[in-house]
C-alpha positions as CSV (number, residue, x, y, z in Angstrom):
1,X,-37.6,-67.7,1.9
2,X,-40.2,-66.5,4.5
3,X,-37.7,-64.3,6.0
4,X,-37.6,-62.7,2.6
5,X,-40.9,-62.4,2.4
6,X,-41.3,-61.1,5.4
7,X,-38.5,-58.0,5.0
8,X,-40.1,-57.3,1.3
9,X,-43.6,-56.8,3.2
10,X,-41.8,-55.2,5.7
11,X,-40.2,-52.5,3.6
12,X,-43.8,-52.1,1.9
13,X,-45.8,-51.1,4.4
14,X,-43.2,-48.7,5.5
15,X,-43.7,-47.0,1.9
16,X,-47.4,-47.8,1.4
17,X,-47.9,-46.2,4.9
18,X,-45.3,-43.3,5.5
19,X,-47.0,-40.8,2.7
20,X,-43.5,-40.6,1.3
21,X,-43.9,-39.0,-1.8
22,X,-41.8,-36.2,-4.0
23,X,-40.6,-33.1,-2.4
24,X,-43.4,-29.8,-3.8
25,X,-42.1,-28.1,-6.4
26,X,-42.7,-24.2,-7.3
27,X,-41.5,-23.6,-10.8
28,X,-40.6,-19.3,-10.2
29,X,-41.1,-16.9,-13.6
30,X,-40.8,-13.4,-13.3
31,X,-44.5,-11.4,-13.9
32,X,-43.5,-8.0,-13.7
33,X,-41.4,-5.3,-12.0
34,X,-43.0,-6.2,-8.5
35,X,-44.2,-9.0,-8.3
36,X,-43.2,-13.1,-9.0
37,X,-45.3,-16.1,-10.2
38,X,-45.1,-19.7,-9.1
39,X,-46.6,-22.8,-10.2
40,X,-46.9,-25.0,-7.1
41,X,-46.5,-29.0,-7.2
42,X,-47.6,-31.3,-4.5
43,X,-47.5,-35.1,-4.6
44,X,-48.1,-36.6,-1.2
45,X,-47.3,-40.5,-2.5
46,X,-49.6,-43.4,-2.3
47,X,-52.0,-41.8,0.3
48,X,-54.6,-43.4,2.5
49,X,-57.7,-45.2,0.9
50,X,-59.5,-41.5,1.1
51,X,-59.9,-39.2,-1.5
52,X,-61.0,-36.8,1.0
53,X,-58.4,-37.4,3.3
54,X,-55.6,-37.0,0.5
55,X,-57.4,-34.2,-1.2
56,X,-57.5,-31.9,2.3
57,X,-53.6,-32.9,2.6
58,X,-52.7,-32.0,-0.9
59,X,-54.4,-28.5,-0.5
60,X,-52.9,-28.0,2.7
61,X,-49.5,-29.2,1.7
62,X,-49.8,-26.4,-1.2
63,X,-51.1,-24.1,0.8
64,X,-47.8,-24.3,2.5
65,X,-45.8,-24.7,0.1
66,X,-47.5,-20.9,-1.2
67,X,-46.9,-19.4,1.9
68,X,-42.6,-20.7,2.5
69,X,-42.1,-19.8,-1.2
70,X,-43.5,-16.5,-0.8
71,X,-41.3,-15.6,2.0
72,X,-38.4,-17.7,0.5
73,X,-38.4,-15.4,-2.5
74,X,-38.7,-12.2,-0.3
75,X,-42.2,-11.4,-1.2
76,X,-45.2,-10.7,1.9
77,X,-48.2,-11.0,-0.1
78,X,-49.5,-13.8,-2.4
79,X,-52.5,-14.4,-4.6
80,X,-53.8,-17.5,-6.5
81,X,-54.3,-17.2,-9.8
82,X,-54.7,-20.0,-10.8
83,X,-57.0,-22.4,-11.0
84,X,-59.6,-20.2,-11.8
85,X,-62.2,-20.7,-9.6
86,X,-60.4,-20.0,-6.1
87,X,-58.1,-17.3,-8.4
88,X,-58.2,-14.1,-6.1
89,X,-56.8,-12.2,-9.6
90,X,-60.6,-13.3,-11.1
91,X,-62.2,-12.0,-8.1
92,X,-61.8,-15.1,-5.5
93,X,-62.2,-13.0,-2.2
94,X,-61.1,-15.3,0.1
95,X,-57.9,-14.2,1.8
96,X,-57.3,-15.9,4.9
97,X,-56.0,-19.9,5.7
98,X,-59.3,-20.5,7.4
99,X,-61.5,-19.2,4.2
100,X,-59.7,-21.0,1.7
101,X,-59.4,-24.4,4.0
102,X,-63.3,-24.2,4.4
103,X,-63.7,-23.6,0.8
104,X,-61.8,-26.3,-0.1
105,X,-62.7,-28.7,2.0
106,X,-64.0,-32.1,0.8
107,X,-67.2,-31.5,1.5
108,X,-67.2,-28.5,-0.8
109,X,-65.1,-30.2,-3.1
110,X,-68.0,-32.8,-3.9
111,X,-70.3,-30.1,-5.2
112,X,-67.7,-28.0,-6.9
113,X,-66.1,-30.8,-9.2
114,X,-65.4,-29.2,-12.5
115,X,-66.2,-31.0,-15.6
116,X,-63.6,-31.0,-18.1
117,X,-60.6,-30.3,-16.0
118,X,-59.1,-33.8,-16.3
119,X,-60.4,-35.4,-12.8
120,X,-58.9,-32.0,-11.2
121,X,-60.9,-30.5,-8.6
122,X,-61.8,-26.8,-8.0
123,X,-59.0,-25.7,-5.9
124,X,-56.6,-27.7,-8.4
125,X,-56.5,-31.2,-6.1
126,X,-56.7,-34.5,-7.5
127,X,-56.3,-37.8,-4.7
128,X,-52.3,-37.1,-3.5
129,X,-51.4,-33.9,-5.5
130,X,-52.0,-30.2,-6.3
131,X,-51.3,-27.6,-8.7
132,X,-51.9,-24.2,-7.5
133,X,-50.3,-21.0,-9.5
134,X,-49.6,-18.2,-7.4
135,X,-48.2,-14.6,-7.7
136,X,-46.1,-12.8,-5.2
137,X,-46.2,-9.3,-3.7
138,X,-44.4,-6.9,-1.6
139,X,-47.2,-4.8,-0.7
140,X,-51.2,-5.4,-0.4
141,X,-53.2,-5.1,-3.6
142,X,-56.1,-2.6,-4.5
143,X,-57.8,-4.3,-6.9
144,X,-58.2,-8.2,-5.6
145,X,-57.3,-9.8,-2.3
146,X,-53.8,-11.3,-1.0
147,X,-52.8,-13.5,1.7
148,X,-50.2,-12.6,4.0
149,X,-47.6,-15.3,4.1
150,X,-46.5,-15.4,7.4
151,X,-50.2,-15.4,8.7
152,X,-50.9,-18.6,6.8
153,X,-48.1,-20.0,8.4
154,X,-48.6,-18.8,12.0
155,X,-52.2,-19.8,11.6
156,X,-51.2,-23.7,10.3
157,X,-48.6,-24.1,13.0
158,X,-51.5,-22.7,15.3
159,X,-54.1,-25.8,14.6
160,X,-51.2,-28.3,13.8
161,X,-51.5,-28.2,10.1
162,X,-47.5,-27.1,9.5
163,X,-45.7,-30.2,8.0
164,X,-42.4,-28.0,7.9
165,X,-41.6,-28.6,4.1
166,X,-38.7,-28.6,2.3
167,X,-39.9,-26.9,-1.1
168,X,-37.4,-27.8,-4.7
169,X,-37.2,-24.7,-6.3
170,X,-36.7,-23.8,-9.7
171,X,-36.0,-20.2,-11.4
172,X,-37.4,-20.2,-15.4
173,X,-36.0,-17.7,-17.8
């Protein structure tokens, strides 16, 4: 019986403690002629006893996730536009990993909550998970600023952020 006991608690921890959680998801619609939108999903499991800490790793994770899709789906560029307030299609300027990570930190995060957006937070994080939409680009945009993919990438394998993701993707009519 203890021996039991012992490989149920065993096999537990492993789960309570590796993260594991569902692979991110980026639903794909067509927009228009040239460009593609994407509605991100990241759940990173149970977590750690930290909002803050699971919060930063959801955002990064879909931060990610944004950047591998986009070049996935042979784009270059992408935007958020949604949720609203980090959308760079409703005049969000940020435009770089290191803006959007700074805006989105937790500290931010505490003093940004939006009311009535169902515990989500303003750059669409809630304890383990995300939902970030996004729309894809060949080219640079006049009117509102884009990311470049592959800098988000090169910048979070730079500072040790890349997890190296597998994304499930899935093309709606």
């Amino acid at each position: 019986m203890l021996k039991k006991i012992t490989v149920i608690a065993s096999i537990a921890g492993v789960l309570l403690f590796s993260g594991c959680g569902a692979k991110p998801k980026a639903l794909l619609k067509n927009h228009n002629d040239n460009s593609l939108r994407a509605n991100i999903f990241i759940s990173n499991g149970i977590g750690v006893p930290s909002w803050a800490a699971n919060e930063t790793d959801a955002f990064k994770s879909a931060l990610e996730v944004a950047a591998v899709t986009t070049l996935q789906q042979n784009y270059k560029y992408f935007a958020f536009f949604s949720p609203k307030e980090i959308s760079n299609l409703d005049g969000s300027l940020s435009n770089t990993p290191e803006e959007i990570l700074e805006k989105c930190s937790p500290s931010a995060l505490l003093a940004l909550h939006v009311p009535g957006t169902g515990g989500l937070h303003k750059c669409g994080t809630y304890n383990t998970k995300a939902k970030l939409g996004i729309q894809m680009f060949n080219e640079e945009q006049l009117n509102f600023t884009v990311f470049n993919a592959q800098e988000v990438i090169d910048y979070m394998k730079e500072k040790g952020l890349y997890e190296g993701l597998e994304v499930d993707v899935e093309v709606l009519n």
